[in-house]
C-alpha positions as CSV (number, residue, x, y, z in Angstrom):
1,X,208.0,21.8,-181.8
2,X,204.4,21.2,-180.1
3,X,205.2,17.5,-179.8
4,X,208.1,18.9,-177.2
5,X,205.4,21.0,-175.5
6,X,202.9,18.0,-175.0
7,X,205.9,15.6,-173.5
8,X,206.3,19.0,-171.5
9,X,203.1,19.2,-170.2
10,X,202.8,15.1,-170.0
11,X,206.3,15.9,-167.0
12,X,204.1,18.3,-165.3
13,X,201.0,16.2,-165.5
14,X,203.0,13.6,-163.4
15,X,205.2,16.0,-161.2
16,X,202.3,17.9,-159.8
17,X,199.2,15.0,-159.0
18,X,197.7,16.4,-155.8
19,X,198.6,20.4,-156.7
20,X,196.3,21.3,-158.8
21,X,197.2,24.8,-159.0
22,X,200.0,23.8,-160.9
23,X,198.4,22.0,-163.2
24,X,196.4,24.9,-163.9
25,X,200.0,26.7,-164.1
26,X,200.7,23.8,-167.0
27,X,197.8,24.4,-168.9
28,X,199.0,28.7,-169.3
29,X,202.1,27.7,-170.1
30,X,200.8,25.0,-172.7
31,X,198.5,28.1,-173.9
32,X,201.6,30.7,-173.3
33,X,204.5,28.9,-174.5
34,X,206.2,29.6,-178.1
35,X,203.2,30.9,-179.7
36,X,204.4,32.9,-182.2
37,X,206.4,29.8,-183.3
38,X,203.3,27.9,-183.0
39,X,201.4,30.1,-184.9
40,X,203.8,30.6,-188.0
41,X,203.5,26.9,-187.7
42,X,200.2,25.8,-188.4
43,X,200.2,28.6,-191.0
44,X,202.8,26.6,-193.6
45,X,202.5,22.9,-192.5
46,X,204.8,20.6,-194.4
47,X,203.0,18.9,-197.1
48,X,204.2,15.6,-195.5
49,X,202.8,16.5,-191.5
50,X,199.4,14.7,-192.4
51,X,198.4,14.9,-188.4
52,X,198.5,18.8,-188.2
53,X,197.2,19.1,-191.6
54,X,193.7,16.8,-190.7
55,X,193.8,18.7,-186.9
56,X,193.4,21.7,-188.6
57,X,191.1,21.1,-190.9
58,X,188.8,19.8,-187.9
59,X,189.3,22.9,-186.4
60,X,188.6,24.9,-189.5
61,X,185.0,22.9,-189.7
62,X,184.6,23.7,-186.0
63,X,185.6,27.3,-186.4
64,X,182.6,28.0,-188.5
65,X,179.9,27.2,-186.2
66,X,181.5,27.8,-183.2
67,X,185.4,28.9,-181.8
68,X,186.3,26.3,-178.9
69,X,188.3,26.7,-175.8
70,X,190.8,23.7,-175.7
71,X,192.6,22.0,-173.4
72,X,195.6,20.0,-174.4
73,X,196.0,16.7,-172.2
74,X,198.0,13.5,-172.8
75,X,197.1,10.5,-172.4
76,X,197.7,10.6,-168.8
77,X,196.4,13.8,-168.0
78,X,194.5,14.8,-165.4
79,X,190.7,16.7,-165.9
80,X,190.9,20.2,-164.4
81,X,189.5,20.8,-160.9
82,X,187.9,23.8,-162.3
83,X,186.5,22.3,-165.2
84,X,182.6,22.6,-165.0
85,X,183.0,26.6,-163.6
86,X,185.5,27.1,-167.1
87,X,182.2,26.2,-169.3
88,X,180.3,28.3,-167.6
89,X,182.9,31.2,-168.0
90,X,183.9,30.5,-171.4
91,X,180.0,30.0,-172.5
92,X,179.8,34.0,-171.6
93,X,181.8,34.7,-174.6
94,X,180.0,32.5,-177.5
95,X,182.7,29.7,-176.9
96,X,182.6,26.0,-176.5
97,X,185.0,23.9,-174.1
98,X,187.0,21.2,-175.5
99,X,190.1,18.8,-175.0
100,X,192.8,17.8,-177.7
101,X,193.8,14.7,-176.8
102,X,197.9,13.5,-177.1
103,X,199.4,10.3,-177.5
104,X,202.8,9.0,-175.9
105,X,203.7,7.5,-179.2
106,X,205.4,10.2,-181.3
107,X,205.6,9.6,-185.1
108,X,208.7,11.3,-186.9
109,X,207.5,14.5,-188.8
110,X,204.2,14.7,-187.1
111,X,203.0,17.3,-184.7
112,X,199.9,16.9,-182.4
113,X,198.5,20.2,-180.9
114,X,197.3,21.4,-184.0
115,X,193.7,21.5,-183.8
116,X,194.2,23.9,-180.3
117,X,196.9,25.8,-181.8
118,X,194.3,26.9,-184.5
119,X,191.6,27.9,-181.9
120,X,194.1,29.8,-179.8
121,X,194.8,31.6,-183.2
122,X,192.0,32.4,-183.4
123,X,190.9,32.9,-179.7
124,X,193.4,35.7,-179.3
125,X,192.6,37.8,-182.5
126,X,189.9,38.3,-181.4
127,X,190.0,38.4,-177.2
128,X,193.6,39.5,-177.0
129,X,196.4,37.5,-175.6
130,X,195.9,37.3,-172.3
131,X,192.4,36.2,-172.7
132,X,193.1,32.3,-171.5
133,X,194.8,33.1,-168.5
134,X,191.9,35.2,-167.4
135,X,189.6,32.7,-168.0
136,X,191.4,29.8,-166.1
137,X,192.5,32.2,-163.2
138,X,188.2,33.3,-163.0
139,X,186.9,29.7,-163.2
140,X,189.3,28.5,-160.2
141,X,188.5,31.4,-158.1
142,X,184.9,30.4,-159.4
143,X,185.3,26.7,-158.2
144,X,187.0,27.6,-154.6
145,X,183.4,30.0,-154.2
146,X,181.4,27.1,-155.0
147,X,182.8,24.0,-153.4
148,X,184.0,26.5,-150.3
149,X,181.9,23.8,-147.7
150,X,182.0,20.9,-149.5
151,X,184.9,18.0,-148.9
152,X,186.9,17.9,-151.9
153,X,189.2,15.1,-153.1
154,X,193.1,16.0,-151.8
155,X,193.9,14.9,-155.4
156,X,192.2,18.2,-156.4
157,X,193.4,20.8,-153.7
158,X,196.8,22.7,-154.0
159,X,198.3,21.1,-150.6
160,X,197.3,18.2,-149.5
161,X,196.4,17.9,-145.7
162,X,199.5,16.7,-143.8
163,X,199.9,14.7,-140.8
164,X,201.3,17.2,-138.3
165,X,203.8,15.1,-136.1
166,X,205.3,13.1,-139.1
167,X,205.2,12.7,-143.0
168,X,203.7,9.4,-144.2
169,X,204.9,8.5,-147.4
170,X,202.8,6.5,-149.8
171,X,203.2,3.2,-147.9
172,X,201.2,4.3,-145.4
173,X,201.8,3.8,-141.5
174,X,202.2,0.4,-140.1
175,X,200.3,-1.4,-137.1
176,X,201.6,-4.0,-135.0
177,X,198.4,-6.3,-134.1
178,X,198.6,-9.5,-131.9
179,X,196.8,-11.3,-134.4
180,X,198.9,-14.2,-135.9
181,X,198.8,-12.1,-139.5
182,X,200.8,-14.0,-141.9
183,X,203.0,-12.3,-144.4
184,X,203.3,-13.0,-148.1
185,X,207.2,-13.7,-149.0
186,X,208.3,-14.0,-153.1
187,X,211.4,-15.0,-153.3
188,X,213.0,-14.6,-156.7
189,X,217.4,-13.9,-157.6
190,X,219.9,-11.0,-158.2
191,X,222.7,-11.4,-159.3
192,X,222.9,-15.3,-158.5
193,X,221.3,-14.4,-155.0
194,X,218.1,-15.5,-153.6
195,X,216.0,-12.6,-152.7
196,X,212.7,-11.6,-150.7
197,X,209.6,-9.3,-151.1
198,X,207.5,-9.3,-148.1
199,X,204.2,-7.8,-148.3
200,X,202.0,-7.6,-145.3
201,X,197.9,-7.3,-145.3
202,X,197.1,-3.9,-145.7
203,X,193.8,-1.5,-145.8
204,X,193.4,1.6,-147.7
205,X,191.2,3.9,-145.3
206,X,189.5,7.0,-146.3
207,X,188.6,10.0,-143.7
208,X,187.9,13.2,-144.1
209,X,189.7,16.3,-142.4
210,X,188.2,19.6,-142.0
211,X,189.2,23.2,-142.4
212,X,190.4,22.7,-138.4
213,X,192.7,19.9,-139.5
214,X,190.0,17.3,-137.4
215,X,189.7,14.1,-138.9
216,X,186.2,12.3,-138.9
217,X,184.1,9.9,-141.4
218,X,186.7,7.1,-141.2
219,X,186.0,4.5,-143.8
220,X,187.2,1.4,-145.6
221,X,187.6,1.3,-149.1
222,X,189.9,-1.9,-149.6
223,X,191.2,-4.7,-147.7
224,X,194.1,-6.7,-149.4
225,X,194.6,-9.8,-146.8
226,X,197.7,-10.9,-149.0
227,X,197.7,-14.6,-148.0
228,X,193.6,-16.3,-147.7
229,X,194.9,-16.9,-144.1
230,X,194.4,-13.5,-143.1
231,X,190.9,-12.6,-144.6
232,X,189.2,-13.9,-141.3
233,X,190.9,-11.1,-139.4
234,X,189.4,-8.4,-141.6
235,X,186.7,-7.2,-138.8
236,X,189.4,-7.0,-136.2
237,X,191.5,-5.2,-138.4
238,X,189.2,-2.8,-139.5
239,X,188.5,-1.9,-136.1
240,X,192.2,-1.7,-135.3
241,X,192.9,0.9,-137.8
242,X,190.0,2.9,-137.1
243,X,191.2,3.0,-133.4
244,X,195.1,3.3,-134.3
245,X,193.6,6.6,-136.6
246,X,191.7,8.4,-134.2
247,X,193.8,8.5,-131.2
248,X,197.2,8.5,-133.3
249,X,196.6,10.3,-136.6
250,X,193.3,12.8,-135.1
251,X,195.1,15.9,-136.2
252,X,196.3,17.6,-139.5
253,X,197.0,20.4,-141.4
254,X,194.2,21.0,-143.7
255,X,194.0,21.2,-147.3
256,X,194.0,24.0,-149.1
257,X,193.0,25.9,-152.3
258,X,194.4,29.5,-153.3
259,X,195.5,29.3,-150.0
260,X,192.2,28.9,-148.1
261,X,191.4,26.3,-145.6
262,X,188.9,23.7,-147.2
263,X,187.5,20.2,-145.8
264,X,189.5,16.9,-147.8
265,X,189.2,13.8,-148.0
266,X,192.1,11.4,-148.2
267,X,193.3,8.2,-147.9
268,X,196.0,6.7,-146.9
269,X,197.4,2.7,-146.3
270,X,197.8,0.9,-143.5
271,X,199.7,-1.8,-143.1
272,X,199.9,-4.9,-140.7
273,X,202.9,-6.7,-138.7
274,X,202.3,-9.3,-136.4
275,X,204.1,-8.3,-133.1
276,X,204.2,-11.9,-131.7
């Protein structure tokens, strides 16, 4: 039963990495979702579910200093955009923030989830049902107010900024360079036939675009040269795909958050071809 919710919310974790308005969406339906069979749950756990049974006691023991707000998160989830501001909002109430960690590995007759299906229990007796979504809802309207100017990761906005002539996928754009670039080739077989890879030097580049969709503070984070012949070419390239950047790929849609304009800062790959 909760060990369905957590693959659940494991799928969203994946499906929606850069809108993180939806993952917000995933956490209310992780707090929203089958709680009355949730709740009937945890109060007549089979002898034999040890997991839930030690959750809850944790919980129990937590309960009776103070009742916590909890996330549930797998082992690939992502931390909330919103996190610090939900503290801060949850603090108001004489509650304390905390995560239940999943796992991918899912033992027969044992249910994780436990530990925050006994806080939300408790939670809603005595804030009413609705109480969580109010809180997640205040803190990102919280965060947008208090990160309004500041460049935030695309990772963490709801849309990330977009290239306004064409999309570029996650292998980036490539650049034709007169530079005698070498590509790497593996060759390995299908099906009884010899095959090849071929993977060309590439950069990742960071920038930032602004609420006007203007791109500026064009950086390097990575050079991958793919063969040692190429890492002598690494100045030139830089200064190839800072140019090819500014004068191809100046203007975007901006980012946004609760659909309001905010400065982002992204990266994306770029990829070299030698054109001789």
């Amino acid at each position: 039963m909760r060990v369905i919710l957590g693959l659940i919310l494991l799928t969203i974790s994946f499906s929606t990495l850069g809108q993180n308005y939806d993952v917000m969406i995933g956490e209310i339906r992780a707090d929203t979702t089958k709680v009355i069979e949730r709740f009937r749950y945890i109060e007549h756990v089979p002898t034999n579910d040890t997991l839930c049974t030690s959750a809850i006691r944790k919980a129990e023991r937590q309960a009776k200093d103070t009742l916590c707000f909890v996330i549930w998160t797998g082992s690939v989830g992502r931390p909330l955009r919103y996190e610090n501001e939900l503290k801060e909002v949850v603090k108001k109430y004489g509650l304390k923030f905390d995560y239940e960690f999943g796992s991918d590995v899912i033992f027969e007759s044992q249910t994780q989830g436990c530990y925050k299906d006994y806080m939300d229990k408790k939670v809603i007796e005595r804030f009413g049902k609705n109480f969580k979504i109010k809180q997640h809802n205040e803190a990102d309207s919280l965060f947008l107010v208090n990160h309004l100017n500041d460049t935030i990761c695309s990772w963490d906005c709801d849309k990330e900024p977009k290239f306004i002539s064409k999309r570029i996928g996650a292998d980036g754009i490539d650049v034709e360079v007169k530079l005698p670039v070498k590509e790497q080739r593996n060759e390995w077989t299908s099906k009884g036939q010899k095959m090849f890879a071929v993977y060309r030097p590439f950069m990742d580049i960071q920038f930032t675009v602004d609420k006007k969709g203007n791109v500026s503070s064009i950086k390097l984070l990575d050079f991958n040269s793919q063969r040692d012949e190429n890492i002598v070419f690494k100045d030139q390239l830089w200064e190839l795909a800072k140019k090819e950047i500014e004068t191809k790929y100046s203007k975007w849609t901006p980012a946004t958050i609760r659909g309001i304009n905010v400065n982002s800062s992204h990266v994306i790959r770029v990829q070299f071809k030698n054109a001789t």
